[in-house]
C-alpha distance (Angstrom), angle and dihedral (degrees) to the residues before:
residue distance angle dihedral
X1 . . .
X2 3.84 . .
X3 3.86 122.3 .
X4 3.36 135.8 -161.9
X5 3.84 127.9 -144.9
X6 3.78 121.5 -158.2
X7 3.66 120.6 -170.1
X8 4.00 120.5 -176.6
X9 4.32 102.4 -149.3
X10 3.41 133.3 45.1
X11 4.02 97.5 -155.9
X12 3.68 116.3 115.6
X13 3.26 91.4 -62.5
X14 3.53 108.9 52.9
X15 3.97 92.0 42.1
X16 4.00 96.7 47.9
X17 4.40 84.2 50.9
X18 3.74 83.9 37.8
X19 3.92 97.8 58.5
X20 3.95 97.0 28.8
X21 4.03 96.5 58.5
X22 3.68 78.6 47.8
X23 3.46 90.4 55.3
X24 3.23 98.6 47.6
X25 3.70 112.9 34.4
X26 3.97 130.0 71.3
X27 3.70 114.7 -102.2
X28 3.30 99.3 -109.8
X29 4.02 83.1 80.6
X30 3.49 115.8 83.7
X31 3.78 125.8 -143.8
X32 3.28 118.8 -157.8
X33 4.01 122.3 -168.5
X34 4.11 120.9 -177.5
X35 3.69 128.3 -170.3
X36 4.25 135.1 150.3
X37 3.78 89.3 -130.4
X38 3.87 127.4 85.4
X39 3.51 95.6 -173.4
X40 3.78 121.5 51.1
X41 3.75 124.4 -156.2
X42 3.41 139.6 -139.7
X43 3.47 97.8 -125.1
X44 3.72 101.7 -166.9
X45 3.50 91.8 55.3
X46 3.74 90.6 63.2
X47 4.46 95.3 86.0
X48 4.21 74.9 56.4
X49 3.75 89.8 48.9
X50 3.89 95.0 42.9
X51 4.21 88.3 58.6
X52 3.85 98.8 44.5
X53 3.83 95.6 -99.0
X54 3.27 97.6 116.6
X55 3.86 139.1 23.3
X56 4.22 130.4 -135.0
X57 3.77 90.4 -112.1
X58 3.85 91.2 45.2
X59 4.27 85.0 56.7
X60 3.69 103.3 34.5
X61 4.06 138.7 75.7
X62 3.53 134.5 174.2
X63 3.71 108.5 -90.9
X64 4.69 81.0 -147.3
X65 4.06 75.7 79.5
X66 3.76 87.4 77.1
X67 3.85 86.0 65.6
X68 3.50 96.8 74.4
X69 3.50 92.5 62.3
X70 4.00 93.8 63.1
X71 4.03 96.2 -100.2
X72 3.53 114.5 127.0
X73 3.83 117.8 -126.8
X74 3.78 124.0 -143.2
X75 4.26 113.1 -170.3
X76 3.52 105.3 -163.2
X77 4.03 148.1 107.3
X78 3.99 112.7 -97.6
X79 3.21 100.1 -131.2
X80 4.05 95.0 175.7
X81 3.68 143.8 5.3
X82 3.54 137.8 -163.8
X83 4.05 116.9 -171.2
X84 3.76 89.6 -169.5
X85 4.10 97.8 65.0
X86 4.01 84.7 25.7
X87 3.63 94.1 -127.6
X88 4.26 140.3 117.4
X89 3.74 125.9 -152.1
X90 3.88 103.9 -128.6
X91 3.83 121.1 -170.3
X92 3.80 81.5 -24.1
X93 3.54 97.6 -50.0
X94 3.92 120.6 121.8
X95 3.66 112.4 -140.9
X96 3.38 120.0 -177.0
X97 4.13 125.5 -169.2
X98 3.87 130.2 -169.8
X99 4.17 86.6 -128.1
X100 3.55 122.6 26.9
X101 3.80 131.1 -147.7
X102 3.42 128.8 -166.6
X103 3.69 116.4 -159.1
X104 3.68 107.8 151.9
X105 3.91 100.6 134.1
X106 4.06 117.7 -149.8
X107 3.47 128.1 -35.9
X108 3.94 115.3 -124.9
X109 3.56 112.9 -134.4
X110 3.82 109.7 -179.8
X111 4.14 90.0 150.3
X112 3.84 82.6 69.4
X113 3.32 86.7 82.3
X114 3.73 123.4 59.5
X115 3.61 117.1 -115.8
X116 3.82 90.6 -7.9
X117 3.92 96.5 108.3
X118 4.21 89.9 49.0
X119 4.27 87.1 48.0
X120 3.66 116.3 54.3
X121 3.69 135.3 4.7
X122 3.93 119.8 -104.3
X123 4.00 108.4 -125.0
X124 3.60 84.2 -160.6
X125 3.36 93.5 83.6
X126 4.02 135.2 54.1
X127 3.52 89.5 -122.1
X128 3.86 94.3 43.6
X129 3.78 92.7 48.6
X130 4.44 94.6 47.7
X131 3.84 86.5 49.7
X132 4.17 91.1 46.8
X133 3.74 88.6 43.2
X134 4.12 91.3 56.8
X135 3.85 90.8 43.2
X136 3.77 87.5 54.0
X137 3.77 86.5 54.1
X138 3.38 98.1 54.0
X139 4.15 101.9 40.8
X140 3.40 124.6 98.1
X141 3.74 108.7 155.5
X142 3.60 142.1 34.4
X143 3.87 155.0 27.6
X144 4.11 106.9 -21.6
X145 4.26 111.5 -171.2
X146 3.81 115.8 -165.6
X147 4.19 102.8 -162.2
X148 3.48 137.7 -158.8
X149 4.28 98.4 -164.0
X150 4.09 96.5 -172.4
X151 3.70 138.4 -8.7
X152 3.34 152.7 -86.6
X153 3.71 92.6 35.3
X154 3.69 128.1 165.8
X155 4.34 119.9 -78.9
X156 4.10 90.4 8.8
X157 3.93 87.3 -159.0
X158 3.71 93.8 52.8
X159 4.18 89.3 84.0
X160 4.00 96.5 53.6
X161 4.31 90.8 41.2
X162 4.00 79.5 47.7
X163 4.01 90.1 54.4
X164 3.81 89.0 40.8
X165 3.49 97.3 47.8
X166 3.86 92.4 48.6
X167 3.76 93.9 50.2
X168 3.76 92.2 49.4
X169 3.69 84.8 46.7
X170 3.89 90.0 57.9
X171 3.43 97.1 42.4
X172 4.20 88.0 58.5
X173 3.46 86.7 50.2
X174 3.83 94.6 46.7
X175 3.75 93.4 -122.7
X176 3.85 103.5 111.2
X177 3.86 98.9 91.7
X178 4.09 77.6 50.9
X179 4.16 90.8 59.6
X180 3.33 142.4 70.7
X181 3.79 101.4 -155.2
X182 3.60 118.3 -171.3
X183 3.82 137.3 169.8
X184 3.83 121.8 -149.7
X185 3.73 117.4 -168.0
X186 3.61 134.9 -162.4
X187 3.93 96.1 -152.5
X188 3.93 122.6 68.5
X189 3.47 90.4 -112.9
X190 3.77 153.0 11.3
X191 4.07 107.8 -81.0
X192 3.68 90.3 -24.9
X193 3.58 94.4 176.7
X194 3.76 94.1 70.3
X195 4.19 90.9 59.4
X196 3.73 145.8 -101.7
X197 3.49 94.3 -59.0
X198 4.12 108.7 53.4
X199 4.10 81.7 37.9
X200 3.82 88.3 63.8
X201 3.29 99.7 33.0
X202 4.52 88.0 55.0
X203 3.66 86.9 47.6
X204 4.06 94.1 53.7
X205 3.71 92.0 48.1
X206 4.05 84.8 52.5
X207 3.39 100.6 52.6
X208 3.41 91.8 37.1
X209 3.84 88.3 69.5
X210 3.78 84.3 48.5
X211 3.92 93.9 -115.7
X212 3.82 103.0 154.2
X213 4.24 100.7 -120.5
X214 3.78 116.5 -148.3
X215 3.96 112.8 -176.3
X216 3.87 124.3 -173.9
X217 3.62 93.6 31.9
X218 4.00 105.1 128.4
X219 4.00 109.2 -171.5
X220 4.06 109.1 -116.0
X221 3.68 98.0 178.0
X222 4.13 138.6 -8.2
X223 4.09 127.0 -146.4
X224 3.06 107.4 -155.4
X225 3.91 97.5 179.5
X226 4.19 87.8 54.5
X227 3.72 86.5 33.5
X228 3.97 89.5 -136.7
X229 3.74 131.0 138.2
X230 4.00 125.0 -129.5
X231 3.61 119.9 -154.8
X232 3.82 139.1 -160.7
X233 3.97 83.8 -123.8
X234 3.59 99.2 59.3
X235 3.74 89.8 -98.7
X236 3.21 121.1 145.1
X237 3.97 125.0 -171.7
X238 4.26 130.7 173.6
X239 3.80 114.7 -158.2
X240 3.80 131.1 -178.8
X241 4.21 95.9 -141.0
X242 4.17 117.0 20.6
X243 3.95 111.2 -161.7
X244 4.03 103.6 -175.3
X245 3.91 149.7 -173.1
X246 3.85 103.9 -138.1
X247 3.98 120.6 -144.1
X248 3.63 115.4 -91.0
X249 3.53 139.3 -144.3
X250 3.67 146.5 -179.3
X251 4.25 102.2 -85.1
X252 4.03 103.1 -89.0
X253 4.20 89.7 -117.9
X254 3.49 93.2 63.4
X255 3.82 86.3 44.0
X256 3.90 92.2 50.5
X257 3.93 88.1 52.7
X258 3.92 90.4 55.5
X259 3.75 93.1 -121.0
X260 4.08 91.3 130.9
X261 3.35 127.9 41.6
X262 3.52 122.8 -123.2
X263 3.98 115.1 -66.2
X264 4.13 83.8 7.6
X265 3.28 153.4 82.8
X266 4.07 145.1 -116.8
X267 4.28 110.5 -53.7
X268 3.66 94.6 -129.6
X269 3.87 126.1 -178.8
X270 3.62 98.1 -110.2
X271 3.77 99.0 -139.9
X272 3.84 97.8 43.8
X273 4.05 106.3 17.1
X274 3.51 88.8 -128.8
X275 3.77 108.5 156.3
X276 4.14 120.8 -161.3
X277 3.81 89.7 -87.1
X278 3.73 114.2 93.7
X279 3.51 111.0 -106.2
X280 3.74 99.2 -6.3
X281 3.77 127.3 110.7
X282 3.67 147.4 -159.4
X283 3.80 124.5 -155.1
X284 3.85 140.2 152.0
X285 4.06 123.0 28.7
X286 3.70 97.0 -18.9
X287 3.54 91.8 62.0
X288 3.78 127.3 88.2
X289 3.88 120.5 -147.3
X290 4.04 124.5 168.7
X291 3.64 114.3 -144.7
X292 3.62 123.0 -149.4
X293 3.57 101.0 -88.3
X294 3.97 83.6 50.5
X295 3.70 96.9 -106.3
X296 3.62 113.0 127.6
X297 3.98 119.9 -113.6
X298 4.21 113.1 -89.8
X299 3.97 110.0 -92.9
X300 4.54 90.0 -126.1
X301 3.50 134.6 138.9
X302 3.99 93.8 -107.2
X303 3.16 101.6 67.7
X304 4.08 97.5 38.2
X305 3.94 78.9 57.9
X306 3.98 101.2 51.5
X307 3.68 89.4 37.4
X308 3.70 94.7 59.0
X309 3.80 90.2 43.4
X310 4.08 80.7 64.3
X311 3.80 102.3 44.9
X312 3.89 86.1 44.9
X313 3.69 91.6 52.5
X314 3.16 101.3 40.8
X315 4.36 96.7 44.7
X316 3.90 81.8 49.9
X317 4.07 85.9 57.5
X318 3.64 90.3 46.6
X319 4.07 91.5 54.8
X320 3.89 97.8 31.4
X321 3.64 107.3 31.0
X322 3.96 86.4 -136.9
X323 3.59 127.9 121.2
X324 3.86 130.6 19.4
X325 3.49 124.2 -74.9
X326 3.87 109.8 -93.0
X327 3.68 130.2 -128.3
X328 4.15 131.1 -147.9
X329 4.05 106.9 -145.5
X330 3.55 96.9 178.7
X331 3.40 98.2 -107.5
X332 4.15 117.8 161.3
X333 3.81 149.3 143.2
X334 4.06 138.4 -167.2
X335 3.50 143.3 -177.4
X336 3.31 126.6 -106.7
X337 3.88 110.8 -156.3
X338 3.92 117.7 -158.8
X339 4.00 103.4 174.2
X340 3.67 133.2 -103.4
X341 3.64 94.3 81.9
X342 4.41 93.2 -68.9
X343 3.97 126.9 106.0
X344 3.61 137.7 176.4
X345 3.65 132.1 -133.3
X346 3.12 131.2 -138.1
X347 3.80 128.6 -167.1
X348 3.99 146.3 153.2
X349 3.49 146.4 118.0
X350 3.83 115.6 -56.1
X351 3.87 97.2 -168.4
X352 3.63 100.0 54.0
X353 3.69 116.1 122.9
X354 3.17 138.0 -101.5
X355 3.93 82.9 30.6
X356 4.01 136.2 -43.4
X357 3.96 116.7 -43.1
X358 3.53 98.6 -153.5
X359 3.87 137.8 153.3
X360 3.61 134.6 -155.4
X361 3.91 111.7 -151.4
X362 4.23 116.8 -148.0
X363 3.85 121.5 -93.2
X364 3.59 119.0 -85.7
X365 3.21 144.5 169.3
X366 4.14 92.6 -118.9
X367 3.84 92.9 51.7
X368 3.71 81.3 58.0
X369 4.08 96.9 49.6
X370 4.08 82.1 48.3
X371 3.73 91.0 60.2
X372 3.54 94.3 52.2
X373 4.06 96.0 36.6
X374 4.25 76.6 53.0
X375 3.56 97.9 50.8
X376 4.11 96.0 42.6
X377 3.83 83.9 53.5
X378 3.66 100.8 53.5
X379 4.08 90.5 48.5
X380 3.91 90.5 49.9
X381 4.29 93.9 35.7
X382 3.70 100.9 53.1
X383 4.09 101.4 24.9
């Protein structure tokens, strides 16, 4: 009997379940993938993209490539979902699959935050980081804030690499005795989740740079005619460029089909991604997994890519009887770029109790060559 697939998101997680039910089911199967985008985007590529190291084109493929492969793509807003019937209205079409994925990612919310949106630009997207990257180009003076407005958000190195980037950046230009550079972050400390250890280590490789590190400052309001910064502490703070992290939150369909809770995102079982729904799943940044010490699992790429290598796996088991059921064990690693051509890397097991055992390896120069070896393999594996 044919089945039909349906997963909502083609980030890194959707496309990696996409291509390996293809893989491994008969044709008869059909898998169907849905996003609004044509193009996807590499997205940690964009911190390269926001200093002039890289270009859009250089970072971007047409997500139509993932036809070729046998999966069937769907352009089109959701505008609805329902886990129980397993099915999404898209552009006004009802599609309807016998297992249901849902790999939608974050939401980006910078309106959230009044006056945000109007001050800075949001590296987080490609838009964000192209308008950054000409603002760059054309300062040469002043105070320059790198924010983080909420947390969790997605990649929680990606805003201390963006603040070491930029500073390198500077320095090449001879501009960095000419800026104040600053970072103000929301959480207590830099990629907390990961432990003691890779939070100090972060923070010494800041203020090493002599970037002037302000944790526990969560943004209240933005001017951006005064170009000053209002925080829930009392602080306040003007800058002359703002490059920020907006808040995120689980994508308002899956909130309107009360699959989150308020403020959260999908309960997923954190070894198979099942959510309550029969047959339908949850993995990468939409969904919400506590980790022993009762921090939640980082929002990154790596896991929304081992994840859907387990909900593929194991869907293809429920159709085909083949295989063994698969397991996630919250396993990951990232690089942690610090300018001048050197990055760390940091990598462990997230799930291992009493609280993360992970371990963040020195900058070098070859972490760095891995990061780019890693991103010109994704563009040529999956397009």
């Amino acid at each position: 009997m044919a089945r039909t697939v349906l997963i909502l998101g083609a980030g890194i997680g959707g496309i990696v379940a996409a291509e390996r039910l293809r893989r491994r089911l008969s044709k008869e199967h059909r898998i169907v993938l849905v996003d609004r985008e044509r193009t996807h985007v590499f997205a940690p590529s964009l911190l390269w993209l926001m200093t002039g190291d890289r270009k859009a084109d250089a970072i971007s493929r047409p997500l139509a490539r993932v036809q070729r492969r046998g999966v069937d793509l769907i352009t089109g807003e959701i505008e609805s979902i329902d886990p129980t019937d397993r099915s999404a209205v898209v552009s006004g079409r009802t599609l309807r699959g016998d297992f249901l994925i849902i790999a939608l990612g974050a939401e980006l919310a910078p309106e959230s935050v009044p006056g945000l949106f109007e001050a800075g630009h949001n590296f987080y997207t490609l838009a964000g980081a192209e308008s950054l990257r000409t603002a760059l180009e054309s300062f040469s003076r002043g105070r320059l804030i790198v924010l983080t407005a909420s947390h969790p958000y997605r990649c929680p190195a990606a805003p201390y690499e963006a603040a070491m980037l930029i500073e390198n950046s500077l320095r090449r230009r001879g501009l960095r005795e000419r800026t104040d550079l600053r970072l103000f972050a929301a959480e207590p400390k830099p990629m907390g989740v990961a432990g003691p250890a890779v939070s100090a280590a972060v923070r010494a490789m800041i203020e090493a740079k002599s970037i002037g590190y302000f944790p526990d400052h969560v943004i209240r309001e933005a001017d951006p005619e005064q170009r000053r910064l209002h925080f829930g502490n009392g602080v306040d703070a003007d800058f002359d460029l703002l490059a920020y992290v907006p808040p995120h939150r689980v994508p308002r369909v899956v909130q309107q089909a009360a699959m989150a809770p308020e403020g959260g995102y999908v309960a997923v079982d954190k070894h198979t991604l099942e959510t309550r729904w029969e047959h339908v799943y949850a993995l990468g940044d939409v969904a919400g997994i506590p980790l022993r010490h009762g921090k939640p699992l980082p929002k990154a790429g790596v896991f929304a890519h081992g994840q859907a290598e387990v909900v593929a796996d194991n869907i293809a088991h429920a159709i085909d009887g083949k295989g063994r059921v698969a397991r996630f064990e919250g396993h990951g690693a990232c690089f942690v770029e610090v300018g001048g051509g050197r990055a760390g890397m940091g990598k462990g097991n997230f799930y291992a109790d009493p609280a993360p055992d992970v371990r963040l390896r020195r900058p070098a120069w070859h972490w760095h060559m891995v990061k780019i070896l890693f991103e010109q393999y994704w563009l040529r594996r999956w397009f």
